[in-house]
N, C-alpha and C positions, 0 to 999 in steps of 0.2 A: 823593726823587723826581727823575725827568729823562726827559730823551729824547737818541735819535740821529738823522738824517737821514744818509745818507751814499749818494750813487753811485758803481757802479763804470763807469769808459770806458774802450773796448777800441779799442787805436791800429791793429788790422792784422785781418781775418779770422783767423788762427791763433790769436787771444787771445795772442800771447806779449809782447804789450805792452799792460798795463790801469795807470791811476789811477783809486786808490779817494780819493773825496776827499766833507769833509761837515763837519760841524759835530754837538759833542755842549754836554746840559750836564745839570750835577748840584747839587742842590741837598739841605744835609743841616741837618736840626736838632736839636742836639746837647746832652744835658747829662746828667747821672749825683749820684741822688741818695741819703745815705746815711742809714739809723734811727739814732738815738740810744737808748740804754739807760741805765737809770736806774745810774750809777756805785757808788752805797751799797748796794740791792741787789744789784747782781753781784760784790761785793766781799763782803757777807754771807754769800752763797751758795759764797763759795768759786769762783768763776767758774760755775755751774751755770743759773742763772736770769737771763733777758734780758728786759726789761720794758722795750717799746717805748716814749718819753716825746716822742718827737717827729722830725722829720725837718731834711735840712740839704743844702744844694746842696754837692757834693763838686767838682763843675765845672758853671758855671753853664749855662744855656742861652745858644747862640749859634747863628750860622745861617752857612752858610758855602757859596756861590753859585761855583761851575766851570764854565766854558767856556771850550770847546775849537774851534779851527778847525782843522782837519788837512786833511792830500795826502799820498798814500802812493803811488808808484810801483812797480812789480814786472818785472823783464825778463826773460825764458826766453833767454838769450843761444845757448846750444846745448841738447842733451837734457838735459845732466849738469850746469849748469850757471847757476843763478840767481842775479840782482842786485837788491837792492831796496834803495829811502832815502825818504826824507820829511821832511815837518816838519811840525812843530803849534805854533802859538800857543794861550798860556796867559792868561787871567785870570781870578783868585781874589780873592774879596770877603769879609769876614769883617765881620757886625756882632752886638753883643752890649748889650743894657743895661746902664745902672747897678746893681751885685748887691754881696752880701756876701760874703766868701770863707768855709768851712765854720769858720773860727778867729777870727773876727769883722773882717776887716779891708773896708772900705770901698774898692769900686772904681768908677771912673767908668769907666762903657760908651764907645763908640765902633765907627766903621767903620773900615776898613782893604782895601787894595786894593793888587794886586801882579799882573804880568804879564811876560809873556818868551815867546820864539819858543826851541822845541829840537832839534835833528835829527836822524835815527838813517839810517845806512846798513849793511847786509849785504849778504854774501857767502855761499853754501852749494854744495859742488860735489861728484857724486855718485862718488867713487873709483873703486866698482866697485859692481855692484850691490848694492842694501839695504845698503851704506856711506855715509854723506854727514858731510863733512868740513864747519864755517861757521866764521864770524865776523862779529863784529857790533860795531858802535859805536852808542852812545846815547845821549840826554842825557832826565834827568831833573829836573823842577821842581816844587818842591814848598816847605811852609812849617815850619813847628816843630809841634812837640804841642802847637798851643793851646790843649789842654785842658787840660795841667798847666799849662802857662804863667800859663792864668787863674783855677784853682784852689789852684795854690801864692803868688799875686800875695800882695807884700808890702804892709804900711803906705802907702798915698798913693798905688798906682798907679792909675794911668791909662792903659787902653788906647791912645788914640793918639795918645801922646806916649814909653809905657815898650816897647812893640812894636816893633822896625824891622823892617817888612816893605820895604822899597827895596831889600833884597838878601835873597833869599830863597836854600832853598837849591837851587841848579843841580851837577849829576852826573853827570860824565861817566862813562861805564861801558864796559870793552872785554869782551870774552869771544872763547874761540875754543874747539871742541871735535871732539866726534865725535858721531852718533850710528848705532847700526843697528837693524836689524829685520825679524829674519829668522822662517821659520815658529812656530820653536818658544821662539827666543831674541826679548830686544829688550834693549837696553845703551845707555848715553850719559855720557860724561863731558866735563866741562865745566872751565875755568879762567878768572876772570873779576878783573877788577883795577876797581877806583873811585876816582874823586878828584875833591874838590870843593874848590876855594879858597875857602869859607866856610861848611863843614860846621857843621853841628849837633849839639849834646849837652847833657843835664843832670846836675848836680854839685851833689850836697848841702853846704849854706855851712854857717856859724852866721848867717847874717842873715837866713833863710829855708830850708823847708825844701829848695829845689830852686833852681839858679841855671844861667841860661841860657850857654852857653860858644860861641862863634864863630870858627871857623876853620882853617886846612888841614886836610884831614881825607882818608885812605885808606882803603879797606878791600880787602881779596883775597883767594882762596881757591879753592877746587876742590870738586865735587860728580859726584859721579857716581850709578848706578841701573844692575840687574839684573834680569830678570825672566825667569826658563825654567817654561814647562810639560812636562816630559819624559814627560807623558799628559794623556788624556781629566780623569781626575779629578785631577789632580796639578798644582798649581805651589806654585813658589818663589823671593823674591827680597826685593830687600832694597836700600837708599838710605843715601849716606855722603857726609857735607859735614863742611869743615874751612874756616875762615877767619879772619881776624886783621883786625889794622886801627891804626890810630894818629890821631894828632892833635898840632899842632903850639900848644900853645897860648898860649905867648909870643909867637909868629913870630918864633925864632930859628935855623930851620931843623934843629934838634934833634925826631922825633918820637915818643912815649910811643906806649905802647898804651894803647889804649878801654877803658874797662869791661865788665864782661860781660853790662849789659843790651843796651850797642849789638854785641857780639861773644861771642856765647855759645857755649859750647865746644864739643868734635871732638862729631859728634852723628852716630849708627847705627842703624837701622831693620832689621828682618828680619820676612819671614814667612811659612809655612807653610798651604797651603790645599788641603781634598782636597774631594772630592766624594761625599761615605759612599752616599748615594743620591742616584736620581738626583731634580734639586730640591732637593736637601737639603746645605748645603756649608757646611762647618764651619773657620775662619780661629785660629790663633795669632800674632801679634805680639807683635814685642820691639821696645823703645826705651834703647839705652844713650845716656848724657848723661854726656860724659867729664870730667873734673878741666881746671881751668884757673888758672893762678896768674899769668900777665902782668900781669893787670890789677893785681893786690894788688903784684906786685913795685916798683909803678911807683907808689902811692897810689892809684889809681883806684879799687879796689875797696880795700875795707875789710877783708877777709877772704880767704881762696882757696876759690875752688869746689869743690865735691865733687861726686864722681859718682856717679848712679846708675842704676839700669836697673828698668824696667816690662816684666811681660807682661799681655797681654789675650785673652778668648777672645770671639771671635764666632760665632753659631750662626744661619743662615738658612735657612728656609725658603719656597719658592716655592709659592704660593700661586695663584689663579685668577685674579686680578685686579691681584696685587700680590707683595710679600715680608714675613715677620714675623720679624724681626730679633731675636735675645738675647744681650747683649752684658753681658761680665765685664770690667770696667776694675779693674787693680791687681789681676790674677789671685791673687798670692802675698801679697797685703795688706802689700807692703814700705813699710816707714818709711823714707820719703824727703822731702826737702826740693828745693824745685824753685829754679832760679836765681835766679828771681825775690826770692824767699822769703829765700835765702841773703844777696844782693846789700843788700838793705833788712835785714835782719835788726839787726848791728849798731847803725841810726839809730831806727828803730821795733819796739818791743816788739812791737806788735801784726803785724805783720809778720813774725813768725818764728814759721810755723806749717807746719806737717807739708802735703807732699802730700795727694790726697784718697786714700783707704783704698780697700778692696775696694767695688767698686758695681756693683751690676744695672742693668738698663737694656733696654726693650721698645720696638719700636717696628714701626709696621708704615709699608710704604710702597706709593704705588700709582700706575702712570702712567696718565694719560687721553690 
């Protein structure tokens, strides 16, 4: 739950000079909990029979309180020709009680508190018409995945004392691109670089199952997107991102690549959409998910990724009040394995398990 407050003030009659400024905040409470099955029956069974015997916090409850005070400035300098920057102060509150971890180890609760000021400014300038050329800088603040953190916690930990939140992680981010959008086309590609001097990541040890890693850390890449309707009932288009990344984890200035839960590979989207009647419009989607081998070359990963590709079919219709959706996920019921899946595979058995298969799926939807 939260709220926002924010106004906007306009510095001139023409509105080409406004701050938008205000204050948000969010508050979440968080925890994920897993059945247990009785091991000797599902092992009698041949894996077939699950007989639920009890349940286990898999990441404890914890409660984790955001505010935000922003000012965001915007300048229409000429027609063609916008400038905007800002800044937001951050503070993040994280409290959790004394709990058990799902493997029985004994943690002692606590709060935790972490704050920083970040600031972004852009640029975007209209080439020529339905052309606009940007760039942006940013910064980004943020914490670790406390929920592994506090559901993989070792023997004696203790939240705050084993936590160092006094340097959280801050992310500077550049980008610069294109975008257009014209009648029948709309296109944008982007290049965008990151680096944070005290990046985050996790690394399966033997002393546990997940171990918290701190430090230089890059990431970059490119992404683009297509979109033409060359008719009434007709479009087509399709999204491509590619990025990499590293980490310096000695700090000897030498940088590895990431692994491929934090850098997952060349990844392609397409799809095909008509309008058979009218109301009636009928969607193919493709997902290829390309081979990746950095991470394994370097020990990060365990394995090399494989790739593979999903179709999906959608079928909607428009309705009086609403739409009734029929959606075919894993159209070709391909056996596939998803990164994730891959990446853990290796360390947890239970972890190397097949994509989901061919699945239906109905739904209607309605706006008020």
């Amino acid at each position: 739950m939260g709220g926002r407050l924010q106004v906007n003030t306009s510095f001139n009659p023409e509105d080409t000079l406004s701050l938008l400024w205000g204050v948000d905040y969010v508050r979440e409470d968080s925890s994920q909990r897993f059945n247990l099955f009785d091991p000797d029956e599902f092992d009698a069974s041949g894996g077939l029979v699950f007989r639920k015997i009890g349940e286990v916090d898999f990441v404890p409850p914890y409660r984790l309180n955001d505010l935000g005070i922003f000012a965001q400035l915007q300048w229409d300098v000429v027609d063609r020709l916008t400038l905007s920057g800002g800044a937001r102060y951050v503070n993040l509150n994280i409290d959790t009680d004394d709990y058990t971890t799902y493997d029985g180890n004994s943690v002692e609760g606590g709060t935790l508190t972490a704050d920083d000021v970040v600031f972004n400014l852009g640029l975007a300038y209209e080439v020529v018409d339905s052309l606009t050329a940007f760039a942006s800088f940013s910064q980004g603040f943020s914490l670790p995945d406390i929920g592994r953190v506090l559901g993989f916690a070792p023997p004696g930990f203790a939240v705050e004392s084993d936590i160092d939140l006094t340097q959280p992680q801050k992310v500077d981010n550049y980008e610069i691109g294109l975008r257009g959008n014209w009648n029948t086309v709309q296109a944008s590609v982007a290049a965008f670089y990151n680096y944070s001097s005290l990046g985050t990541r996790f690394a399966v040890s033997n002393s546990g199952p997940l171990q918290t890693v701190r430090s230089p850390q890059r990431v970059y890449g490119i992404e683009g997107a297509l979109d033409w309707q060359p008719s009434d009932r007709w479009s087509f288009g399709g999204t491509a991102a590619w990025l990499e990344g590293a980490d310096d984890a000695d700090e000897d200035g030498d940088f590895t690549a990431l692994d491929s839960l934090i850098i997952p590979p060349f990844k392609l989207t397409a799809y095909v959409e008509n309008e058979t009647l009218p109301g009636w419009r009928n969607r193919l989607q493709l997902l290829f998910s390309g081979d990746r081998d950095r991470g394994f070359n370097v020990g990060a990963d365990s394995a090399p990724i494989n790739s593979y590709i999903t179709l999906d079919l959608l079928s909607g219709v428009r309705l009086r009040n609403g739409e009734l959706t029929l959606g075919i996920q894993n159209l070709l019921n391909t056996q596939y394995y998803p990164v994730y899946s891959q990446y853990f595979a290796p360390f947890f058995d239970s972890d190397n398990r097949a994509g989901q298969g061919r699945t239906m799926s109905l739904s209607y939807r309605t706006t008020f």
